[in-house]
MILO-374052 format. One line per 3 residues: their letters; for each residue x, y, z of N, C-alpha, C. Coordinates in steps of 0.001 Angstrom, whole numbers. Layout:
<lumzas>
a> X Y Z X Y Z X Y Z | ... $
</lumzas>
This chain:
<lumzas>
xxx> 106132 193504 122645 105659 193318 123991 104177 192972 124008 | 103560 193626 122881 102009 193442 123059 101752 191773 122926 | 102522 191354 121756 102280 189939 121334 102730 188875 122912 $
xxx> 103819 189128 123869 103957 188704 124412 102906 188841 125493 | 101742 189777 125659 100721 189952 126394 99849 189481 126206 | 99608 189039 124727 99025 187822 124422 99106 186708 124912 $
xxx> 100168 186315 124406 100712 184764 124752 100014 184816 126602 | 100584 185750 127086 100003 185312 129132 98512 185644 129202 | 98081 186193 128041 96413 186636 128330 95942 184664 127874 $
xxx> 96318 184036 126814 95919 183191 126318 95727 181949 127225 | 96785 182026 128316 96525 181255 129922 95085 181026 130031 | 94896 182517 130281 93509 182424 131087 92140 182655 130118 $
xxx> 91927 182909 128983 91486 183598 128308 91146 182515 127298 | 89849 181531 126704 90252 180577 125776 89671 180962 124429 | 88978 182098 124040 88936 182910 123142 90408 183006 122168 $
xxx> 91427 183565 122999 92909 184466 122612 93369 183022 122169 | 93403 181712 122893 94330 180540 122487 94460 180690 120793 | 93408 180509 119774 93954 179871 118821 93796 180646 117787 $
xxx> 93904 182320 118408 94710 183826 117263 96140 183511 118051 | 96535 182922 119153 98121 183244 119622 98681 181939 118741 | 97661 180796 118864 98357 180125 118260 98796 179758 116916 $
xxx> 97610 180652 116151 97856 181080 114588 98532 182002 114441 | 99229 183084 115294 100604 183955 115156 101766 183468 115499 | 101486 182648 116515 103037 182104 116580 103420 180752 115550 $
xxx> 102708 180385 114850 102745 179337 113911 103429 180237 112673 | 102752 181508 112598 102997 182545 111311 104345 182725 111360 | 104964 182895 112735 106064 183829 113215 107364 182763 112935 $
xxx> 107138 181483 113046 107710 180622 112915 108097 179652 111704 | 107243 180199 110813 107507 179589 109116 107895 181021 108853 | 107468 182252 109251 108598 183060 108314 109649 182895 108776 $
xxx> 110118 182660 109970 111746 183064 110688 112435 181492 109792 | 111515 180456 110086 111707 179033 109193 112609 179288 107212 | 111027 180055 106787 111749 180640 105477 113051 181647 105496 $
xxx> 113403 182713 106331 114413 183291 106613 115512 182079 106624 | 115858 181575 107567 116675 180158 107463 117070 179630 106072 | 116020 178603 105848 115860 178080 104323 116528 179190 103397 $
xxx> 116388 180198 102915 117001 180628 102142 118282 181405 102684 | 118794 181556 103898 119853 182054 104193 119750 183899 104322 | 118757 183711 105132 118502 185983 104940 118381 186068 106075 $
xxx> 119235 187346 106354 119270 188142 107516 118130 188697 108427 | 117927 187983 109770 117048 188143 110273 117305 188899 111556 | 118012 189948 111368 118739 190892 112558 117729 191912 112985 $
xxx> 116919 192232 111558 116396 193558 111784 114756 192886 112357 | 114832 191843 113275 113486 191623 113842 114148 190762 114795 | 114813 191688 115785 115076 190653 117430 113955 190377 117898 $
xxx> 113255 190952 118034 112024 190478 119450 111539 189418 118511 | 111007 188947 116800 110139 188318 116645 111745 187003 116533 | 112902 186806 116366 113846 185734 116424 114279 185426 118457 $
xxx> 114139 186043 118999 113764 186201 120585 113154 185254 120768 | 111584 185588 120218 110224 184850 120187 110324 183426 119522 | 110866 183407 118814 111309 182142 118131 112170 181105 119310 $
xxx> 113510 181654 119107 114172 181025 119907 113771 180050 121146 | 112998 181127 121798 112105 180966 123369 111025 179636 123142 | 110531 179579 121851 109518 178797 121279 110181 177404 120860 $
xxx> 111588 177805 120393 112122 176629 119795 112691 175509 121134 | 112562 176164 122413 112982 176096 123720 112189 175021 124039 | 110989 174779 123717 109764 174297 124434 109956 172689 123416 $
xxx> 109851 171418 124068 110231 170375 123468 108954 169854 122424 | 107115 170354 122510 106726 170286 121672 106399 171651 120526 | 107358 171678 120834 107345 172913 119983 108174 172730 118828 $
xxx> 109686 172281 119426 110530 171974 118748 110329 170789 117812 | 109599 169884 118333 109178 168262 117668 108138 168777 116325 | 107862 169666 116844 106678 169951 115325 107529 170898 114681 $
xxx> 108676 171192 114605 109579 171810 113295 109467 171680 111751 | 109174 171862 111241 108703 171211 110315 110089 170149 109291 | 111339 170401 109731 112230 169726 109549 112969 168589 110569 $
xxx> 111958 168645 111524 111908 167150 112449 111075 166254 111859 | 110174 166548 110810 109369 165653 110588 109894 164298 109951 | 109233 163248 109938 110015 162000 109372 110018 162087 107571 $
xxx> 109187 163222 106618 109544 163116 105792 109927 164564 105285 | 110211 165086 105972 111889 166754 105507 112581 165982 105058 | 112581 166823 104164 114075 166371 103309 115485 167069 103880 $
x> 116499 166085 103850 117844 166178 104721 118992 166694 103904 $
</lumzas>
């Protein structure tokens, strides 16, 4: 919840922008590596929640790092 108090402090706040945006970048290559190797990512709902919600957002999703034009397929 705190991290998500971030994210709405970072609105208004332009200090907070780019620690929220260096955690949610973090939050998103580990849940990324979870994937890639196929491991159970049950025992962290709120931070796969957080993901999800993130993966929601269309530039968000475009910078995947397996949207890119050279990921390998």
């Amino acid at each position: 919840m705190r991290g998500l108090a971030l994210i709405h402090a970072a609105g208004t706040h332009p200090l907070l922008v780019p620690k929220v945006r260096q955690h949610l970048t973090r939050l998103a290559s580990h849940l990324l590596a979870f994937m890639f190797f196929k491991l159970d990512a049950s025992a962290y709902p709120m931070a796969v929640a957080i993901n999800q919600r993130l993966q929601a957002l269309p530039a968000f999703a475009a910078s995947h790092p397996l949207q890119q034009p050279d990921a390998p397929r």
